[in-house]
C-alpha positions in Angstrom: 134.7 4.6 180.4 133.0 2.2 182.7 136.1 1.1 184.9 134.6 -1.5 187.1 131.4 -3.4 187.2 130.6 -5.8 190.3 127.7 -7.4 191.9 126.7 -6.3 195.4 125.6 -7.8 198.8 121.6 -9.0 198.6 122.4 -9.4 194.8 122.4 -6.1 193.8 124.7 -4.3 191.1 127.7 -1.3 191.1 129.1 0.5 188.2 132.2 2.9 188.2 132.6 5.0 184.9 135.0 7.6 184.4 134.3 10.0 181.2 135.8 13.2 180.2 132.8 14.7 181.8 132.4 13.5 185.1 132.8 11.0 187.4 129.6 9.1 188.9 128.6 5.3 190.3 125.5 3.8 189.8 124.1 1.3 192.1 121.4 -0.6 191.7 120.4 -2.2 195.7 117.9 -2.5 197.8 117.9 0.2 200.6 116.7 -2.7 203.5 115.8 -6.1 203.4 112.7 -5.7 202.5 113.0 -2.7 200.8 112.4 -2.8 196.2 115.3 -2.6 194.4 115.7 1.3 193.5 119.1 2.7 191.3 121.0 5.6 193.0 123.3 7.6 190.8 126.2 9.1 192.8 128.9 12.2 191.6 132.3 10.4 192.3 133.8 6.4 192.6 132.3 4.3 194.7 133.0 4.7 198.5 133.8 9.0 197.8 133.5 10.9 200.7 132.9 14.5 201.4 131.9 17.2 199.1 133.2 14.5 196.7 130.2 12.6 196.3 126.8 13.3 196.8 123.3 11.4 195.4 122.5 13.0 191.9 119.9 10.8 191.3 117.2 8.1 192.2 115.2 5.6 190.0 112.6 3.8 191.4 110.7 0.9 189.5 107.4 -0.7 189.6 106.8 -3.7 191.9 105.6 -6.1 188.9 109.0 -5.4 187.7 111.4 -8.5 188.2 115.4 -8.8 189.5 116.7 -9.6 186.6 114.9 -7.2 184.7 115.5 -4.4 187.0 119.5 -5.7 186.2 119.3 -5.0 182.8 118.0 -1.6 183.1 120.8 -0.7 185.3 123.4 -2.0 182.6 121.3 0.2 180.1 121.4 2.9 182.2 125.3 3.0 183.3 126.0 2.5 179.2 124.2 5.4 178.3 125.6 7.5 180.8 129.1 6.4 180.2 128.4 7.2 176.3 127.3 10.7 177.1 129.9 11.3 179.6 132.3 10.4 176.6 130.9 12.6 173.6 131.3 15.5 176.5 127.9 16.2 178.4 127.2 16.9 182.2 126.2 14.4 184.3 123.0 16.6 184.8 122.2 16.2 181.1 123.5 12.7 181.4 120.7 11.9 183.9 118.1 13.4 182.7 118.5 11.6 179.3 117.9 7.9 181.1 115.5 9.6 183.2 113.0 10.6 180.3 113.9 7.2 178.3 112.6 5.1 181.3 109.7 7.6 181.9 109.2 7.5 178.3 109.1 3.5 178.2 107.0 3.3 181.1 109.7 1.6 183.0 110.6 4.1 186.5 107.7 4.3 188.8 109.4 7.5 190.2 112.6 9.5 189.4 114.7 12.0 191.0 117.0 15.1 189.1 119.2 16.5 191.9 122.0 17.6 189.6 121.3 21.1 187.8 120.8 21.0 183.7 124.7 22.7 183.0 126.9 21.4 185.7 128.3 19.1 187.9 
C-alpha cells in the first residue's frame, strides 16, 4: 500500500509503500544543485536508520528527459512496486521488474540492482 506520497525540497518526489512483502521509499531528487534528477529506491520508511534501511536501487535518466516526465516515471515506478509488493514478491524481484521495463522502453540511462533476486 503506498502510505504517503509528498513532494520534496528542489521539487523533487517521496513515496512510502508498505506491502506484505517489504517495506521500501522511493525518491525521486536531485543529489546537488546541479546535479540530474536520478530515483533512489531505499529498504525501509523514509528517514530509517541503521541496518534498517540501506539503498537497493538507483535509476538514472537521460538528460533530454524533462521534470515532469521524469515525475511520472517515478509514480509508475512506486505503483508497480507497490502492486508486486502486494501479490507477495521481494523487493529484489520488485526492482528488477521496473528496472527491465524502463531499460526495455528506453527510458533509464543507467540502473543499479543492489538487492539479491530472493530476498530482502
Amino acid at each position: 500500500m503506498i502510505i504517503r506520497s509528498s513532494s520534496t525540497f528542489f521539487g523533487g518526489k517521496t513515496t512510502v509503500i508498505r506491502t506484505s512483502s517489504f517495506t521500501c521509499t522511493v525518491s525521486t531528487k536531485r543529489d546537488g544543485l546541479f546535479s540530474p534528477l536520478a530515483t533512489l529506491i531505499v529498504k525501509g520508511d523514509e528517514g530509517a536508520a541503521g541496518d534498517d534501511a540501506h539503498v537497493c536501487g538507483r535509476i538514472s535518466y537521460f538528460p533530454e528527459m524533462g521534470k515532469d516526465d521524469i515525475l511520472d516515471l517515478h509514480s509508475t515506478i512506486a505503483q508497480a512496486m507497490d502492486e508486486d509488493g502486494e501479490k507477495g514478491f521481494p523487493l529484489g524481484v520488485a526492482l528488477q521488474g521496473v528496472i527491465e521495463f524502463l531499460t526495455d522502453e528506453g527510458l533509464a540511462s543507467e540502473t543499479i540492482n543492489a538487492v539479491p533476486w530472493d530476498g530482502v
